[in-house]
Z-matrix of the N, CA and C atoms (Angstrom, degrees):
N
C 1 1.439
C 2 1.518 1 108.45
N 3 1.508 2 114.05 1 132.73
C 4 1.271 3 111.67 2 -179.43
C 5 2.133 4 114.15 3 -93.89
N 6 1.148 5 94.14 4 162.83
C 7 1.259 6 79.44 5 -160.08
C 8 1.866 7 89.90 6 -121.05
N 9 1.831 8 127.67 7 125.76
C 10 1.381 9 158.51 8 -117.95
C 11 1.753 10 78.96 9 -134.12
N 12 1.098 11 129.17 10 136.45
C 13 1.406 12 143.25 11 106.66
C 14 1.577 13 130.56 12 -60.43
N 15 1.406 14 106.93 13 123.33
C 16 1.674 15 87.63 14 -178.21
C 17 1.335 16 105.22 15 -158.61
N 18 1.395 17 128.44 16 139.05
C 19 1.568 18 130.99 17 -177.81
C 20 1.140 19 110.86 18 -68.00
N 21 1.151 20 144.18 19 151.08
C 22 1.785 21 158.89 20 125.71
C 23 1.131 22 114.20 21 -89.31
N 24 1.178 23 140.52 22 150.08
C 25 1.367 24 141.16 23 142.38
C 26 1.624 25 105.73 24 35.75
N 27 1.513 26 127.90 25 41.68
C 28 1.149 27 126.50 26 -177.08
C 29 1.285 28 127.78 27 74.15
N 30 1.191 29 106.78 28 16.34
C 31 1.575 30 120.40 29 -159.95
C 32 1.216 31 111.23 30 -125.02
N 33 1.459 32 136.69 31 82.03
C 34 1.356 33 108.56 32 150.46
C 35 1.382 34 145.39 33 14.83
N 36 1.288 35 125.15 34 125.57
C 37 1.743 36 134.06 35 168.39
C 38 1.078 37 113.53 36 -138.84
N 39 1.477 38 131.02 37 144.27
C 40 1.839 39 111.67 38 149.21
C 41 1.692 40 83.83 39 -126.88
N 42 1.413 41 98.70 40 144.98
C 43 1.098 42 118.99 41 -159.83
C 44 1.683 43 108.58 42 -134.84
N 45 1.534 44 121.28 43 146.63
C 46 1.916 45 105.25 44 -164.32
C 47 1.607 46 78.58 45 -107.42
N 48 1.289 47 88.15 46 139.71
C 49 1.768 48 120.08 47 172.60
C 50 1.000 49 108.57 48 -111.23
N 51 1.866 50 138.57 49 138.74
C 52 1.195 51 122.15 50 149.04
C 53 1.809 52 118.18 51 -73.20
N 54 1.622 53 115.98 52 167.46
C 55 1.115 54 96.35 53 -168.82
C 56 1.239 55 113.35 54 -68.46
N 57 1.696 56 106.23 55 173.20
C 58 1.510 57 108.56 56 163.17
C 59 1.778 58 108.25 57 75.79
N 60 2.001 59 112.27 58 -4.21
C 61 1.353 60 87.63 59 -179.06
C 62 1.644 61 96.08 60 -134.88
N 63 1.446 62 91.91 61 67.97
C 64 1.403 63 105.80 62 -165.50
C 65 1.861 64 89.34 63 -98.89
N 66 1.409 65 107.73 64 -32.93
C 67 1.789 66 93.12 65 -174.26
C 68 1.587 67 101.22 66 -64.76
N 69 1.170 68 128.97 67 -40.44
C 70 1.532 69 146.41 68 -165.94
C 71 1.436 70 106.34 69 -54.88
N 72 1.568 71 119.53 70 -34.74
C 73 1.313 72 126.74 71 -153.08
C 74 1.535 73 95.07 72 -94.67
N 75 2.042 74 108.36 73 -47.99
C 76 1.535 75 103.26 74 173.63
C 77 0.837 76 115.95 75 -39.65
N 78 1.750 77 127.76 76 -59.49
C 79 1.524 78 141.25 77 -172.18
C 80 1.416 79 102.07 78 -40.01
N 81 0.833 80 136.58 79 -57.38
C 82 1.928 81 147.95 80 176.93
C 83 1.294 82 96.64 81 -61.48
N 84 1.249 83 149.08 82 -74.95
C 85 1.218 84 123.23 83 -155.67
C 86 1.367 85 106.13 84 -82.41
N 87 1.013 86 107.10 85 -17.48
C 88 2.217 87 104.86 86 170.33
C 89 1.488 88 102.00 87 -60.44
N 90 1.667 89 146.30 88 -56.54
C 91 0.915 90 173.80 89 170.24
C 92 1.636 91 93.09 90 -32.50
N 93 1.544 92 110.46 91 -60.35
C 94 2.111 93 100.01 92 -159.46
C 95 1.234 94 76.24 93 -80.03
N 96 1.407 95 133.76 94 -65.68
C 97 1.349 96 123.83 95 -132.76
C 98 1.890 97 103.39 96 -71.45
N 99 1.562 98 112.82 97 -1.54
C 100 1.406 99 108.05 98 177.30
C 101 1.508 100 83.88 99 -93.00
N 102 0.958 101 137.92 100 -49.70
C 103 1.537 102 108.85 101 -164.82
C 104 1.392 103 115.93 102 -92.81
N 105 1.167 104 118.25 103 1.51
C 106 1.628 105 116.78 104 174.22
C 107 1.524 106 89.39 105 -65.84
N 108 1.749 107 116.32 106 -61.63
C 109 1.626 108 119.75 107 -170.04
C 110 1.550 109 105.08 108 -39.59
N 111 1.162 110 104.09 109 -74.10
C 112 2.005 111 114.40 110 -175.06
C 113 1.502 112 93.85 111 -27.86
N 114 1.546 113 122.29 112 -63.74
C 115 1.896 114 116.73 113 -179.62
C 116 1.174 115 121.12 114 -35.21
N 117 1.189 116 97.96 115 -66.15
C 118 1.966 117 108.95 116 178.73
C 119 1.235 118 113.64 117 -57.35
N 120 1.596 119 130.94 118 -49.39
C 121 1.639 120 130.20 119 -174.83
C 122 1.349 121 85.22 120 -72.35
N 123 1.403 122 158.02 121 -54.78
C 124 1.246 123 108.27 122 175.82
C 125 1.280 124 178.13 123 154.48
N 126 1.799 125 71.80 124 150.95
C 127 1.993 126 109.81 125 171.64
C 128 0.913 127 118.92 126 85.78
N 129 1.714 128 137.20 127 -26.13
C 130 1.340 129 123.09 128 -166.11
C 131 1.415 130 112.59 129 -96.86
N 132 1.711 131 107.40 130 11.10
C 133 1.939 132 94.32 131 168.28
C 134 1.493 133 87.39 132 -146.50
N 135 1.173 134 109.13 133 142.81
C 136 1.124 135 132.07 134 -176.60
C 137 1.656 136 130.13 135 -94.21
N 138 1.693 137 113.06 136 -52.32
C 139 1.085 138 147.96 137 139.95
C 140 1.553 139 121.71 138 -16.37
N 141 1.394 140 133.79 139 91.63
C 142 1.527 141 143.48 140 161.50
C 143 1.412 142 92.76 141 -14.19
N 144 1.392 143 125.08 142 -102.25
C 145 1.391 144 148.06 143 -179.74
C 146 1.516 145 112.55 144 -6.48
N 147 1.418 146 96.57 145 -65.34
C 148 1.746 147 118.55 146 -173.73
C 149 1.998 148 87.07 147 -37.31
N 150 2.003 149 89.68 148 -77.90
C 151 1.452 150 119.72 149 -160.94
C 152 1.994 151 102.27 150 -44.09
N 153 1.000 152 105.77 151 -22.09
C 154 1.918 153 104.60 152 -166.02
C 155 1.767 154 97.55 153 -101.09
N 156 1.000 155 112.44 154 -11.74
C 157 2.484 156 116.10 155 172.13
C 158 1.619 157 79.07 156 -95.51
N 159 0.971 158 123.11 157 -62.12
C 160 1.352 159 103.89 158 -166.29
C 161 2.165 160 127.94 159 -59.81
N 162 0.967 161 96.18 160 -42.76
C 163 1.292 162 110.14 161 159.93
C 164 1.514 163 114.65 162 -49.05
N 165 1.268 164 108.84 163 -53.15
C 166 1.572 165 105.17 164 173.86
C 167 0.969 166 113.91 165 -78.51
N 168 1.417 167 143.51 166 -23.13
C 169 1.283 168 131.80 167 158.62
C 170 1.470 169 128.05 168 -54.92
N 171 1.313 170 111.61 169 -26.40
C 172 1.313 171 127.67 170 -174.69
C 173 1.657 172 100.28 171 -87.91
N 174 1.367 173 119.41 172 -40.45
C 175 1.395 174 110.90 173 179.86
C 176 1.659 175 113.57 174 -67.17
N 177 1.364 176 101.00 175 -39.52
C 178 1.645 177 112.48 176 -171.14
C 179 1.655 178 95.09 177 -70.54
N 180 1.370 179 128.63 178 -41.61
C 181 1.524 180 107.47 179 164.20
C 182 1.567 181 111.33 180 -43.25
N 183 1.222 182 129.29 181 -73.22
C 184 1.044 183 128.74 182 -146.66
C 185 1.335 184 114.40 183 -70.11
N 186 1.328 185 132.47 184 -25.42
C 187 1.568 186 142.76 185 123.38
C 188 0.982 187 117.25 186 12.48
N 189 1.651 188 107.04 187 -66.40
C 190 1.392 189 120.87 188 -144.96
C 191 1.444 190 87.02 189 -104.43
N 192 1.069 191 138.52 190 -23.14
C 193 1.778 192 135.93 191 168.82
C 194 1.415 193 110.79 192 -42.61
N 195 1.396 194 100.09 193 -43.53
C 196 1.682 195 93.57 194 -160.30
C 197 1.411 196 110.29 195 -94.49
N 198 1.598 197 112.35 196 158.80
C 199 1.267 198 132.99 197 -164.42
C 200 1.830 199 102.85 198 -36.36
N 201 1.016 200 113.54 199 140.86
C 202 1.402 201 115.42 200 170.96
C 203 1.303 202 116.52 201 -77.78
N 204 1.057 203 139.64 202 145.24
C 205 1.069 204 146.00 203 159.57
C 206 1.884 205 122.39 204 -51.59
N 207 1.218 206 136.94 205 148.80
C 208 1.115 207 105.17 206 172.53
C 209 1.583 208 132.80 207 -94.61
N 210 1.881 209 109.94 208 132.35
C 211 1.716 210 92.18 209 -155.08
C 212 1.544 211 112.26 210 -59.09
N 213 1.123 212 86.21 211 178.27
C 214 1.927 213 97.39 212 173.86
C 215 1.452 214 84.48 213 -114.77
N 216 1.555 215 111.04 214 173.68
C 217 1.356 216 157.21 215 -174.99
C 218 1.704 217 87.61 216 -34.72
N 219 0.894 218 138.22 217 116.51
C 220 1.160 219 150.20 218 118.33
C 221 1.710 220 100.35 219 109.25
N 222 1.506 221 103.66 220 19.93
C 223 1.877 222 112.06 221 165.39
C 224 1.141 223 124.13 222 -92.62
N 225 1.670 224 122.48 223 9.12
C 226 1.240 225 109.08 224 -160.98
C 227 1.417 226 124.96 225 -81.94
N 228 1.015 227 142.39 226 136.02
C 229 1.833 228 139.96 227 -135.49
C 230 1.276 229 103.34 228 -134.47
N 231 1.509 230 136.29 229 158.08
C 232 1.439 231 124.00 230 157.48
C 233 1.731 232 100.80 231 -136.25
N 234 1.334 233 131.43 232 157.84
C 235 1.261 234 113.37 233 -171.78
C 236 1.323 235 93.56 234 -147.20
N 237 1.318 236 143.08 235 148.03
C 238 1.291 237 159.15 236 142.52
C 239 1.190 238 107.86 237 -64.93
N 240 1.238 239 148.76 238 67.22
C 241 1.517 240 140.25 239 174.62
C 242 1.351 241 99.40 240 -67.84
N 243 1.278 242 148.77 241 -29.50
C 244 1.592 243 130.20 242 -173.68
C 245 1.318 244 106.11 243 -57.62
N 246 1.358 245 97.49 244 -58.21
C 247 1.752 246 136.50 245 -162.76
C 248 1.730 247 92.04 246 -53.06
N 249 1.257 248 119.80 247 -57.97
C 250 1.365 249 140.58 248 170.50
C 251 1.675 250 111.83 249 -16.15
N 252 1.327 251 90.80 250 -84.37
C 253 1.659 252 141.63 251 167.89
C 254 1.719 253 111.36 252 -32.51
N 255 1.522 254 99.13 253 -52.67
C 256 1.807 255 109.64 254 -177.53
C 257 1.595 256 107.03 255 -69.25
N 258 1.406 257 112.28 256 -38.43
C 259 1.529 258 113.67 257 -166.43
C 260 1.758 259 93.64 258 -80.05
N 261 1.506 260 120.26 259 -62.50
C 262 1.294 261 97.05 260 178.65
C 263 1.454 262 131.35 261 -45.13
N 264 1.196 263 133.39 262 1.92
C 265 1.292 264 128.37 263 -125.47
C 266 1.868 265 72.55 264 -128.66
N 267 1.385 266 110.59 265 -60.17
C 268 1.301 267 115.45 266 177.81
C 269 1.459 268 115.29 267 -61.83
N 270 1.174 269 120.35 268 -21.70
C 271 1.520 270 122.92 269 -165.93
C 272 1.622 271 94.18 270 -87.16
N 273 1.146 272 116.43 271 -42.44
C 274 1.390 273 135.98 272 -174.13
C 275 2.112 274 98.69 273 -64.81
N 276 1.177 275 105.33 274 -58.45
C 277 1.894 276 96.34 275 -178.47
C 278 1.326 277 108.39 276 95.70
N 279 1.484 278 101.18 277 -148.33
C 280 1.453 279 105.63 278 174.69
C 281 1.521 280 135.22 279 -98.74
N 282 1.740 281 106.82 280 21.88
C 283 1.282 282 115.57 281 -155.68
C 284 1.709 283 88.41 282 -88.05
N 285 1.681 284 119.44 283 -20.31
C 286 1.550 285 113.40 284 174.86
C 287 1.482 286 102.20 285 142.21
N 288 0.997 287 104.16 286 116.48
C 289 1.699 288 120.22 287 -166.29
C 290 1.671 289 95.59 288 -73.40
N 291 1.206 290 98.09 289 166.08
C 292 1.623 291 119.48 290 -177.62
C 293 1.382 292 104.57 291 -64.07
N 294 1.305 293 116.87 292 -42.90
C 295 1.640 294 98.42 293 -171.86
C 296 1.190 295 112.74 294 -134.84
């Protein structure tokens, strides 16, 4: 496993890549560290921590937006993303809803 340096939110990482999936990994950290930024600019959370659950919540929505793949043998899934979406949204308050 090769091991990636890579910024976040101004922050330093080195991170283990397998080989060859080093373009895959940029794509991902281009991805948090654009929406960690969009969180923080803004303004209503301040907090690394807060700003990096929220980011993944927002990515794992958008995940779950797109077309599914079709399962194989024993993947088949069902998901409430609204239902999903409402509880984070409440759990979350007024610091800035998911979407």
């Amino acid at each position: 496993m090769k091991q990636v340096e890579v910024t976040i939110l101004g922050q330093g990482y080195i991170l283990g890549c397998p080989e060859g999936g080093e373009g895959l990994l940029a794509s991902a950290v281009a991805s948090v560290d654009r929406e960690m930024s969009a969180i923080r600019d803004g303004g209503k959370v301040k907090a690394r921590e807060r700003i990096a659950v929220l980011a993944a919540l927002n990515l794992a929505y958008q995940l779950a937006e797109r077309p599914a793949a079709p399962a194989t043998q024993g993947e088949a899934q069902s998901v409430d993303v609204d239902a999903l979406v409402r509880k984070l949204d409440a759990a979350i308050g007024d610091d800035g809803h998911l979407l």
